[in-house]
N, C-alpha and C positions, 0 to 999 in steps of 0.2 A: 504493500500500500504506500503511494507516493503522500508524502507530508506537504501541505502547500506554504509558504511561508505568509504570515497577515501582512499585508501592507500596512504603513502606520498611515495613519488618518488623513494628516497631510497629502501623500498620493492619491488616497481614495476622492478624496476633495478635490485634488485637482484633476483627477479623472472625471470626475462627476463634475466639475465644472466646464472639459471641453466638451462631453459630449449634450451636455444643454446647448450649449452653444452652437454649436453644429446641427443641433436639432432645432435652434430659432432662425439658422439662416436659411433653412429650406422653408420654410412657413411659408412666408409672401413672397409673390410672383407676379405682382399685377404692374401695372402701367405709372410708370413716375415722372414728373415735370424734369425731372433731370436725372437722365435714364444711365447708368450703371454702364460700363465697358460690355459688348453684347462678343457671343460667341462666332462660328462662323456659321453659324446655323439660327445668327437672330434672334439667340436667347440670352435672359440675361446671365452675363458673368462673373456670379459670386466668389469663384477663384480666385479675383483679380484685391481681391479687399483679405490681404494679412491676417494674422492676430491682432498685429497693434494697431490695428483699423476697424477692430469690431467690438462694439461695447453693448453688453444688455444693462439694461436698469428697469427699474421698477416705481410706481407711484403709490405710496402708502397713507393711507386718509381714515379717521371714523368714516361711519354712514354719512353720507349726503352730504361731504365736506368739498364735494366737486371734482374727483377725479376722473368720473368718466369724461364731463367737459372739457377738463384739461386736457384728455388721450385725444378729444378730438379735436383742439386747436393746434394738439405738437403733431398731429398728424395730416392736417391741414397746411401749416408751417411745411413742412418738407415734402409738400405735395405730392400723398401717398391718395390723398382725396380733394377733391376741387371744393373752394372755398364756394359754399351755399350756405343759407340760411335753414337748409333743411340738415346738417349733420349733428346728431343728437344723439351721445352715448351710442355712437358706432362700434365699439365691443362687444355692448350689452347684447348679447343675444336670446337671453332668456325672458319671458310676457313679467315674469317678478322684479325682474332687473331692470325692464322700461317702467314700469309700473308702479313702483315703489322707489325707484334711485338708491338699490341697494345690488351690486356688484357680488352676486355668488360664484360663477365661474370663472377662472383666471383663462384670459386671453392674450394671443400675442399678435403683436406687428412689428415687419422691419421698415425702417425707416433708412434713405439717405441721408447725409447731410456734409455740407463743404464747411470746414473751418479752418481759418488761417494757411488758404491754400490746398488742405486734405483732406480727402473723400473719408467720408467715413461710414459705414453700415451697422444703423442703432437699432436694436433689438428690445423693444419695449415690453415687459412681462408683466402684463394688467393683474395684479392684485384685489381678492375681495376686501369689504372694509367693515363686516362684521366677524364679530370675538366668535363665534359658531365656526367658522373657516378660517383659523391661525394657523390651521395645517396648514393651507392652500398656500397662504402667503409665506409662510416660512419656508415650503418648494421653491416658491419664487423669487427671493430671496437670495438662496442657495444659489442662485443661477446668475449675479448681479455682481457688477462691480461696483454699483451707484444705485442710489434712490432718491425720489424726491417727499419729503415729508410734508405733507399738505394739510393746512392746520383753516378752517372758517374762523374769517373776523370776524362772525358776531356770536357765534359759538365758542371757540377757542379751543382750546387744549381739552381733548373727552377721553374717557376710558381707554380706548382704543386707540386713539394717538399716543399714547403712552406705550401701550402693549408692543406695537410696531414699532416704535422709536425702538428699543431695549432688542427686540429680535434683529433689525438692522444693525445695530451697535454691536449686537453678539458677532454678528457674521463680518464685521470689521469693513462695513461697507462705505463711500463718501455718501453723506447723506447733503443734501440740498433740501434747507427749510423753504416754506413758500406759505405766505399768509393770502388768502384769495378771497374772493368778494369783497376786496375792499371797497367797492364800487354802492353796496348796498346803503341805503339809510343807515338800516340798525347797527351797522359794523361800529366795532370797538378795537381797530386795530395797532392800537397803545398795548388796550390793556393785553391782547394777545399775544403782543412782541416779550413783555412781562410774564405772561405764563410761561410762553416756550424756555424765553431763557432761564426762568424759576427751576422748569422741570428739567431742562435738558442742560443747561449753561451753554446754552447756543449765546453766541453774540448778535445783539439784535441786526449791525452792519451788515451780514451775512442773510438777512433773512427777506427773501424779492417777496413783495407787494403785487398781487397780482389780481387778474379778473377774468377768470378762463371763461365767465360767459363772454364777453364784450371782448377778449385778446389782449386785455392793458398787460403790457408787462411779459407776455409769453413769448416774444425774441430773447430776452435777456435769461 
């Protein structure tokens, strides 16, 4: 009987984090404003985009703190979907998920995007934002090099922003705070810059002001 030897953790992890990877760059295949190096056959060519050219992240929120709108102005943004008035929680696939603004299934899409001269291929891995699916998001997670923390300025800081803050921390990921709707009447987004940095000791400097319905602030 052959003895197999355990990998330590670290290899497993990083095994387990290319072949994520390589399973988010086959996802999407559709049609992009700025279309990718194609093959000789017309297709597009994901070959052509490195490791150091390919990033997944994730958007981690409570319930109805606006992540699905956010997935669809950064998807918008790199024109994976043409800017309409009709794109609303394009992940949400499920009647519960249009229907209540609550994110059960985790979704993905790759995205383009040119920075500072380099192409790069972003791999977005939609997270749910209710405590019932910490699994989900913790899969998701696992697959990231970055996330964005997305906190409601008139809500603030809830149970679940908390929960996802500490699971992204575990997994030693860059996180990007983002305070949203600050566009609303009711927002209080003082006092939420105060919570985050309370809870997390984020610096408020660091934390973009944004409006995923309206786009304020979603180039930065």
């Amino acid at each position: 009987m052959m003895l197999l030897r355990a990998q330590p953790l670290t290899a497993v992890a990083a095994t387990f984090r290319r072949t994520r990877t390589m399973q988010q760059i086959h996802i999407s295949r559709r049609l992009y404003s700025e279309r990718p190096p194609e093959n000789k056959r017309g297709e597009l060519d994901i070959t052509t985009y490195t490791p150091e050219r390919i990033r997944n992240f994730s958007i981690i929120a409570h319930i109805d703190h606006g992540k699905s709108t956010l997935a669809d102005r950064l998807l918008e943004l790199t024109g994976v979907i043409t800017k309409t008035g009709k794109n609303k929680q394009v992940l949400d696939k499920l009647k519960v998920e249009r229907d209540r603004g609550i994110t059960v299934k985790a979704q993905s899409a790759s995205m383009f995007y040119e920075h500072n001269g380099d192409k790069y291929l972003i791999n977005l891995i939609d997270t749910p934002g209710h405590v019932d699916f910490s699994y989900e998001v913790s899969r998701s997670l696992a697959a990231c090099q970055g996330t964005i923390l997305l906190v409601d300025a008139a809500q603030g800081v809830q149970a679940q922003t908390v929960a996802n803050f500490y699971l992204a921390f575990g997994e030693g990921l860059g996180i990007i705070p983002m305070l949203n709707k600050v566009d609303l009447p009711t927002a209080e987004p003082e006092r939420a810059v105060l919570q985050i940095e309370s809870a997390f000791e984020i610096d408020a400097a660091d934390i973009l002001h944004i409006s995923a319905k309206t786009g304020l602030g979603i180039e930065q």
